[in-house]
C-alpha positions as CSV (number, residue, x, y, z in Angstrom):
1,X,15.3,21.8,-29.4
2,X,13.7,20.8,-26.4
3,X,15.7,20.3,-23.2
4,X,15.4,17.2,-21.4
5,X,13.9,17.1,-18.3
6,X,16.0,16.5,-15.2
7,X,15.0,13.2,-13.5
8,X,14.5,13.2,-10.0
9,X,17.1,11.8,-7.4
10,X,15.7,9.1,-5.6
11,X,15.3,9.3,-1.4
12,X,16.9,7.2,0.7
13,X,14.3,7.9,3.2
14,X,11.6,6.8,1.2
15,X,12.9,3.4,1.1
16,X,14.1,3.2,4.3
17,X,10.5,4.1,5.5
18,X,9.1,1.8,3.5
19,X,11.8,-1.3,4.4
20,X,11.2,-0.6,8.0
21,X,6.9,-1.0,7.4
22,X,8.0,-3.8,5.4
23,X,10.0,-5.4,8.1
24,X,7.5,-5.2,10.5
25,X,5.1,-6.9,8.6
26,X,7.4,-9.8,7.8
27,X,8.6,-9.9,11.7
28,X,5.3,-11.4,11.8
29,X,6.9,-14.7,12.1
30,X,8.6,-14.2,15.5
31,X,5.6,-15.1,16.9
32,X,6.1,-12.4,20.0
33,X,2.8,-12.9,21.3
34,X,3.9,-16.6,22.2
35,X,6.6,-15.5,24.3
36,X,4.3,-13.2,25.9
37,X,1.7,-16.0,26.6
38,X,4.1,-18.2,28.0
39,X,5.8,-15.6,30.4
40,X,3.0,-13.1,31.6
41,X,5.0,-12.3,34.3
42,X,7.5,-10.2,31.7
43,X,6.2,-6.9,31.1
44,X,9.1,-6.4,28.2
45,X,7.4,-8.9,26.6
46,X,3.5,-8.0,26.6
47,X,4.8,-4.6,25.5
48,X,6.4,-6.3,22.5
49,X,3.4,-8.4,21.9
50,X,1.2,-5.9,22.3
51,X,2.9,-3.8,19.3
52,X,3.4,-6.5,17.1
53,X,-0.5,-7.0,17.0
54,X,-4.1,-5.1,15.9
55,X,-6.0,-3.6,19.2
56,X,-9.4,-5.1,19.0
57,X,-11.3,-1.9,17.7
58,X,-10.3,1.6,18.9
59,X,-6.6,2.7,20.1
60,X,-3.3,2.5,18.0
61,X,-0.4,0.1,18.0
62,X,3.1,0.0,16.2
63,X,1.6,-2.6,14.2
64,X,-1.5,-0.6,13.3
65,X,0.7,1.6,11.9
66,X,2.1,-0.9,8.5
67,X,-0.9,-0.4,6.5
68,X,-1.2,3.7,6.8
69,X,3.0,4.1,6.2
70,X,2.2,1.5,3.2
71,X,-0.3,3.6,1.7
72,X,1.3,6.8,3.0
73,X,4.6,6.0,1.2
74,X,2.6,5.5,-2.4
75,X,1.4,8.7,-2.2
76,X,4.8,10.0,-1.5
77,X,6.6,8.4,-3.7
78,X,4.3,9.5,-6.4
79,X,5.2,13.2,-7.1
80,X,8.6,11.3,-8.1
81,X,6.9,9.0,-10.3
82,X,5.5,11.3,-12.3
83,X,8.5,13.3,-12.8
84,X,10.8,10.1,-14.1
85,X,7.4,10.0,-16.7
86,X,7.8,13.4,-17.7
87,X,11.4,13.2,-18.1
88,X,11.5,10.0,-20.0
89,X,8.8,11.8,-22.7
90,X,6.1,9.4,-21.9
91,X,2.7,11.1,-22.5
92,X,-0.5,12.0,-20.3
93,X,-2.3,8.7,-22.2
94,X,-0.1,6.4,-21.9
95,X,0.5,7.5,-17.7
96,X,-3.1,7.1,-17.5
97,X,-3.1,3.9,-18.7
98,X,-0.5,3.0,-17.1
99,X,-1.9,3.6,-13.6
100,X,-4.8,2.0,-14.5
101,X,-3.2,-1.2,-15.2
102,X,-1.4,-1.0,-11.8
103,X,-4.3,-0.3,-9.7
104,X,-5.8,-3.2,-11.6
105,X,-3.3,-6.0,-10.9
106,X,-2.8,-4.2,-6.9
107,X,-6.5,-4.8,-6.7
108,X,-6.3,-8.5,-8.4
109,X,-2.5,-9.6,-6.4
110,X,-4.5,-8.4,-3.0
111,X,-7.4,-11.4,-4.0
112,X,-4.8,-13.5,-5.0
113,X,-2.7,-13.3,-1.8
114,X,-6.7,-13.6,0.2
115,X,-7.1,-16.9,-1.9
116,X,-3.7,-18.8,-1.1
117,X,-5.0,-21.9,1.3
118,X,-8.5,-21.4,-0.1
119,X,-10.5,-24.0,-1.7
120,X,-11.6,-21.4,-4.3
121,X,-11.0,-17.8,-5.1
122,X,-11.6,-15.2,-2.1
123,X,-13.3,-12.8,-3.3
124,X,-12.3,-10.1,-0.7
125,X,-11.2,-6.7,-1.3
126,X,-9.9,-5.6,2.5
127,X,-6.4,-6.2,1.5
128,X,-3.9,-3.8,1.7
129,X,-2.9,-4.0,-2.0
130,X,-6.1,-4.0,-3.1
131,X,-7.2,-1.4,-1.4
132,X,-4.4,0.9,-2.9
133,X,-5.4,-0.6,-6.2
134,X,-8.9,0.6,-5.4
135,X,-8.0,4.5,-4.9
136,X,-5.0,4.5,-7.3
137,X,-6.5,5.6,-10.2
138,X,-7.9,9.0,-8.5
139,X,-4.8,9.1,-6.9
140,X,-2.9,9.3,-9.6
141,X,-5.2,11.9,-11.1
142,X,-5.0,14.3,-8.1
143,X,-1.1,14.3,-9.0
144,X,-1.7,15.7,-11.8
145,X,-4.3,18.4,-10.7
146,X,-3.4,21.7,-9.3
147,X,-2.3,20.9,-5.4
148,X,-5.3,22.9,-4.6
149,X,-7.5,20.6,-5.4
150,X,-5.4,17.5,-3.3
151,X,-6.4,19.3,-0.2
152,X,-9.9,19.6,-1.9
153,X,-10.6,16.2,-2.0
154,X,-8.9,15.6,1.0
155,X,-11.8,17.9,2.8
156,X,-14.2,15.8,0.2
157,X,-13.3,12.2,1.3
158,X,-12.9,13.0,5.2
159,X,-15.6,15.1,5.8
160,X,-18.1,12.9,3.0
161,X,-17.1,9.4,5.2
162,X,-17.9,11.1,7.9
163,X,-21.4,12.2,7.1
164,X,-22.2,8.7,5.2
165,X,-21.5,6.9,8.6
166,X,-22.9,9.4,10.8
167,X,-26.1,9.6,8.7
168,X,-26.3,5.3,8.4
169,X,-29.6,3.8,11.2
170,X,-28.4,2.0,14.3
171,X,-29.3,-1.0,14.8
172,X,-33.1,-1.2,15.9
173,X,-34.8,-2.9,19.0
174,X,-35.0,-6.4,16.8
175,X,-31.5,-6.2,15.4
176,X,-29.9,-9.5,14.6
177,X,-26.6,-9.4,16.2
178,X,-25.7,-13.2,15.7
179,X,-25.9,-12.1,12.0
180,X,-22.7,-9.4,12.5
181,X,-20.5,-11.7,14.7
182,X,-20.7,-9.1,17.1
183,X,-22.8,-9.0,20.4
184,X,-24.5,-6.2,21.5
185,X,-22.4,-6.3,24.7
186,X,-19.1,-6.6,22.6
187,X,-16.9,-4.9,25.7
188,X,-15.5,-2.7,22.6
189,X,-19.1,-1.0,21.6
190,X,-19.5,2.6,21.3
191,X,-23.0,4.1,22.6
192,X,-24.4,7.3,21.6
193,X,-23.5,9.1,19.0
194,X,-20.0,6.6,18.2
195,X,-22.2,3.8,17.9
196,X,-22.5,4.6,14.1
197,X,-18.5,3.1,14.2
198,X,-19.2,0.0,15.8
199,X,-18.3,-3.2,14.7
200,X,-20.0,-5.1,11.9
201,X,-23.4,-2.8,12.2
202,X,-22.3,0.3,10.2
203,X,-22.5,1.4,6.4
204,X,-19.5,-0.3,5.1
205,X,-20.5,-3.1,6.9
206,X,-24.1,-2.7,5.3
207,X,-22.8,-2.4,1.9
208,X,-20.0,-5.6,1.7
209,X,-23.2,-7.8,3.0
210,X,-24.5,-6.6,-1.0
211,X,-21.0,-6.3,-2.9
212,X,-19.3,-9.0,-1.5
213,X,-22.2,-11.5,-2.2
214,X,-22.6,-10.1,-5.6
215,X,-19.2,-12.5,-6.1
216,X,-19.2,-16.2,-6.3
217,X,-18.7,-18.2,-2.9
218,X,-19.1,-21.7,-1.0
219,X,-21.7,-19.8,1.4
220,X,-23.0,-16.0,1.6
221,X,-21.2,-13.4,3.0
222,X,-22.7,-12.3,6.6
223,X,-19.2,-10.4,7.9
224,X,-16.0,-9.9,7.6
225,X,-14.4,-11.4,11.5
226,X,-12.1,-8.6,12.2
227,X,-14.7,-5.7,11.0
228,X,-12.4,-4.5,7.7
229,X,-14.5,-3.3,4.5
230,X,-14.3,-2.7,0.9
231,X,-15.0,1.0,1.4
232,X,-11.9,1.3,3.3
233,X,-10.3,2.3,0.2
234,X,-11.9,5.7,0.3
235,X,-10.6,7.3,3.2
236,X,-7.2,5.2,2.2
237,X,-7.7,7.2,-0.6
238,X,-7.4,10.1,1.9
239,X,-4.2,8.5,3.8
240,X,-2.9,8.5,0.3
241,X,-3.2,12.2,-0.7
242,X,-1.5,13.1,2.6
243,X,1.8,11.0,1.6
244,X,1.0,13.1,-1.5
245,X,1.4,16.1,0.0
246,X,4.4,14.9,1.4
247,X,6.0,13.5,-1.3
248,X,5.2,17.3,-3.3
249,X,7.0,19.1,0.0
250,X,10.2,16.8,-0.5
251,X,10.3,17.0,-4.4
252,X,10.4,20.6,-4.1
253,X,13.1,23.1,-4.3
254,X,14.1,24.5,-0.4
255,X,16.4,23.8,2.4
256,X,16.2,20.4,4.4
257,X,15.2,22.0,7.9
258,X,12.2,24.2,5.7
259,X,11.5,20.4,4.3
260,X,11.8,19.3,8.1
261,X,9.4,21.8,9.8
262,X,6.9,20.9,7.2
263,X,6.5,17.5,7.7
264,X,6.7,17.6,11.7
265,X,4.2,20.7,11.7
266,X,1.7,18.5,9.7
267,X,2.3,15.3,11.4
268,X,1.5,17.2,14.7
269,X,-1.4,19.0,13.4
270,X,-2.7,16.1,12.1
271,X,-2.4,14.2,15.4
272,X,-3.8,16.5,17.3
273,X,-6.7,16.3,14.8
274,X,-7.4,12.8,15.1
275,X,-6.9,12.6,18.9
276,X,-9.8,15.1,19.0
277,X,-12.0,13.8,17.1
278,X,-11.8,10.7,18.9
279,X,-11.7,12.3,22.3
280,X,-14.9,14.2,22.1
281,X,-16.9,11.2,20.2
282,X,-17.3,13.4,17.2
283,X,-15.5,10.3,15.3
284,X,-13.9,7.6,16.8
285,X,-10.3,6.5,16.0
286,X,-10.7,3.4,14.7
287,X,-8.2,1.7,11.7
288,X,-9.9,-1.9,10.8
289,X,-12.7,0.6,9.4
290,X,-10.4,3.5,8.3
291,X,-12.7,6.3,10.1
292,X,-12.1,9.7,9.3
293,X,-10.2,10.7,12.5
294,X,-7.7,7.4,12.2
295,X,-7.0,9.0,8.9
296,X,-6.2,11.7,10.3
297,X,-4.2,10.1,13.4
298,X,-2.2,7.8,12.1
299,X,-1.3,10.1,9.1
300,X,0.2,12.3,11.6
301,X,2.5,9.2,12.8
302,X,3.3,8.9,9.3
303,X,4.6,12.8,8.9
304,X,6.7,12.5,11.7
305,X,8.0,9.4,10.7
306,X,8.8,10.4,7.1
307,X,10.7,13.9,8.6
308,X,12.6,11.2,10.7
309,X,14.0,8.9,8.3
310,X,14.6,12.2,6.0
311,X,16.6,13.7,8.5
312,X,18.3,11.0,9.5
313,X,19.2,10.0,5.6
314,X,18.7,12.7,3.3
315,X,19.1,15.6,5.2
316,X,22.1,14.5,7.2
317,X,23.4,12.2,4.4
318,X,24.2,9.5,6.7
319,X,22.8,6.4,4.8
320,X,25.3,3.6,5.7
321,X,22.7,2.5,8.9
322,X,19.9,2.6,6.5
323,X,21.0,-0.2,4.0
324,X,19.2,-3.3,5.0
325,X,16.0,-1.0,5.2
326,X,16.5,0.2,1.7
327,X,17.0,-3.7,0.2
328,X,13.6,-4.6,1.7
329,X,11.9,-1.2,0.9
330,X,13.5,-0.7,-2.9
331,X,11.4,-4.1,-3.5
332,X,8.5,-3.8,-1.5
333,X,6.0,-5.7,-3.4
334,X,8.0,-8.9,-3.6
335,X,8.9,-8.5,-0.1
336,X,4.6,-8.5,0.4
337,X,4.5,-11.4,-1.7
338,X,7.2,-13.3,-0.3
339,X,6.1,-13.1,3.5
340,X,2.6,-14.2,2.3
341,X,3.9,-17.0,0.2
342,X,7.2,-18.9,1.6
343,X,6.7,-18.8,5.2
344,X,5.3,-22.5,5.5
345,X,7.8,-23.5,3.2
346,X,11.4,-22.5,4.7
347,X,9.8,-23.5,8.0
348,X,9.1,-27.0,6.8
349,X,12.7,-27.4,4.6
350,X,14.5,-25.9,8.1
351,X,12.9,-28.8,9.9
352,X,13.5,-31.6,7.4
353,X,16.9,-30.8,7.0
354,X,17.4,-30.0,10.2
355,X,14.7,-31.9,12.6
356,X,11.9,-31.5,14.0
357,X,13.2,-29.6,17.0
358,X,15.8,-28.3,15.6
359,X,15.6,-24.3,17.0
360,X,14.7,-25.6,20.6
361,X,17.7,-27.9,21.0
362,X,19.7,-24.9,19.9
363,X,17.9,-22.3,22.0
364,X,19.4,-25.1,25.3
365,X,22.6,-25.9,23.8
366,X,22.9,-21.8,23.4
367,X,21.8,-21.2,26.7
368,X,23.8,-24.5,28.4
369,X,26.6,-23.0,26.6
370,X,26.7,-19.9,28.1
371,X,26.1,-21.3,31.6
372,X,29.6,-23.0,31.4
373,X,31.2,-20.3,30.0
374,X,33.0,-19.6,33.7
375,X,34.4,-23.3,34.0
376,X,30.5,-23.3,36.7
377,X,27.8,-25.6,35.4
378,X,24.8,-23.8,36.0
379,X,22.5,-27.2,35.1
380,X,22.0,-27.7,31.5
381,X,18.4,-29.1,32.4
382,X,17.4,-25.5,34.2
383,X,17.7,-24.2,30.5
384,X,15.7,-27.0,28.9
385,X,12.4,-25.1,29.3
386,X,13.6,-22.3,27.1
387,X,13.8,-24.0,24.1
388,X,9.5,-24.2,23.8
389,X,9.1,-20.6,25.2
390,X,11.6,-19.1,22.7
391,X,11.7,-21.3,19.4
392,X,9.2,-18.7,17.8
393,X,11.7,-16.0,18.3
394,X,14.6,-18.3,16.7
395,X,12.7,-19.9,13.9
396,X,10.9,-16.8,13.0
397,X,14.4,-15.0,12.9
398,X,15.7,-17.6,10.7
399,X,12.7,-17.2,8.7
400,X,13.6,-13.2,8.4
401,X,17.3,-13.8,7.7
402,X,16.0,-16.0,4.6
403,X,13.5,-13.0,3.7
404,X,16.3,-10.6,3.8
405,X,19.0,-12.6,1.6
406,X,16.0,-13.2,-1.0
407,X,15.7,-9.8,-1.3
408,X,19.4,-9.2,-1.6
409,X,20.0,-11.2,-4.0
410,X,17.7,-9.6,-5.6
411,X,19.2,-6.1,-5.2
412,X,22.8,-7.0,-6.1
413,X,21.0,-8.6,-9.6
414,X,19.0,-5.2,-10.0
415,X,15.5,-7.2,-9.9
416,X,12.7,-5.1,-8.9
417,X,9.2,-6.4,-8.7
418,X,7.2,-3.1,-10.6
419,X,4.1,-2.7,-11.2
């Protein structure tokens, strides 16, 4: 008689980690970069701005930070996975098959969600989905293998990108630079050695200019604006097996602070790693091309940021402050699809309902409100210049607020988009 296998508890800090990416990405629509522009003055503010956008090439934001916890948090959620498969009796074929499908319809969603607004399909393949879909498959594959051979490939993928770039010609004397997008006098261009990294003139650069045309489209592919590539998905691949490795470390058997140590030791390690590389031009740090050393870097933000929401959830089984995290992060991929999809809309049934200028009038009446609070009028029409500088913040919170009771509807009705 065989003995059924145990299935695995599921992590609250898993899907709190993953609900706080998520949230990020859909606080998107408070538009803090606005605020910023309209008060320069307000150092709060160009802080916030500045973390709720991409730098321009090198460095690290908050924001830069979405995409590696995304694929981070696949890889650890994984290990999981496979053991609900196990348990459930399904066998090695049908798993296989199974992840293939998935990495097919991630790739597939991620062109989809590229094509929305489009006059015709979008053949594009930088998308965060997709790019999961891409390295899913081998992903899945290394979770079987003996953990070995995860580190293995790890050394394979970082150490291989490395050498591809490193070993791809600069651009020569006659270069065409109005070809890239980029000028050769970009403020952002590396020299020397890091120039292999620049923007628009490297391999993966190279080989999009050749995949991406292969593809129909209204004219040929010359770049991609913001410098992101198809081959991304490689050292992705590499962000992936780390949340792997992570996933592995919280799935086994030990005590929470041995689980602890564990994941802030190799967050660290891997910081320090990155910063390194970056520091002495060996490889710069740079996430819109997924170098080697930002897989490294930004893997060790996601370490320490996985040990945090573990200790504040799992290991100290305080979960009550985590909820609204877990809603979002227990249905990831229709929060992805909703923020790409409905914004336009709810912003365009709040202001037929409501009017046109519906959050700045209530941004003054708010703020006249308040000034009369003390029997004192303070002068409603000193407040009337908030309303334009700080609708973003109230229509995009309104928009959030609508996100989040989506999603909890969801929940209470146990509807989980899988894949």
């Amino acid at each position: 008689m065989n003995t059924p296998i145990p299935r695995p508890a599921r992590l609250a800090s898993i899907d709190a980690y993953r609900g706080f990416v998520m949230f990020l990405m859909m606080a998107e629509v408070l538009h803090l970069g606005r605020i910023a522009k309209a008060v320069p003055e307000s150092q709060f503010w160009q802080r916030l701005a500045f973390h709720q956008t991409h730098v321009e090439w090198a460095g690290c934001s908050l924001h830069d930070l979405i995409q590696p916890s995304f694929s981070f948090l696949v890889g650890a959620a994984l290990p999981f996975s496979l053991a609900r498969r196990q348990g459930s009796g399904q066998g090695l074929a049908r798993a296989t098959l199974h992840a293939a499908w998935r990495a097919l319809i991630l790739v597939f969603l991620g062109v989809f969600l590229r094509s929305v607004g489009k006059p015709r399909t979008n053949f594009t393949f930088e998308d965060t989905l997709s790019q999961i879909g891409l390295g899913y498959v081998p992903l899945f594959l290394l979770g079987l293998a003996p953990r070995a051979y995860r580190w293995i490939a790890l050394g394979m993928i970082l150490i291989g990108y490395w050498a591809a770039f490193a070993l791809y010609p600069l651009p020569g004397p006659g270069f065409d630079y109005a070809a890239t997008g980029v000028s050769p006098d970009w403020p952002y261009n590396y020299s020397g050695f890091a120039a292999h990294w620049n923007k628009n003139t490297n391999l993966a650069w190279a080989f999009d200019v050749w995949f991406l045309n292969l593809f129909p489209r209204d004219k040929p592919f010359l770049f991609n604006g913001g410098g992101y590539a198809t081959l991304s998905f490689i050292p992705t691949l590499g962000t992936m097996l780390l949340g792997l490795i992570a996933g592995d470390w919280l799935r086994q058997e030990g005590s929470a602070r041995a689980k602890l140590g564990r994941l802030t030791a190799a967050g660290l390690v891997c910081l320090a790693a990155g910063w390194t590389a970056d520091f002495t031009g060996v490889c710069p740090s740079v996430k819109r091309i997924w170098t080697p050393a930002w897989t490294l870097y930004s893997g060790g933000w996601c370490f320490l940021l996985t040990a945090a929401f573990y200790a504040t959830t799992d290991a100290i089984g305080v979960r009550g402050w985590a909820f609204p995290l877990r809603v979002i992060g227990m249905n990831s991929i229709a929060a992805y699809c909703i923020a790409h999809l409905i914004n336009g809309f709810v912003l365009d049934s709040f202001r037929t309902h409501f009017g046109k200028d519906a959050f700045k009038q209530a941004i003054v009446w708010a703020a006249w409100k308040y000034s009369t609070l003390g029997g004192e009028d303070l002068g409603r029409d000193a407040f009337k210049s908030l309303g334009p500088i700080y609708e973003p913040l109230l229509s995009g919170g309104a928009l959030l607020v609508v996100y989040w009771l989506i999603l909890y509807w969801m929940y209470r009705r146990g509807l989980f988009l899988r894949i």
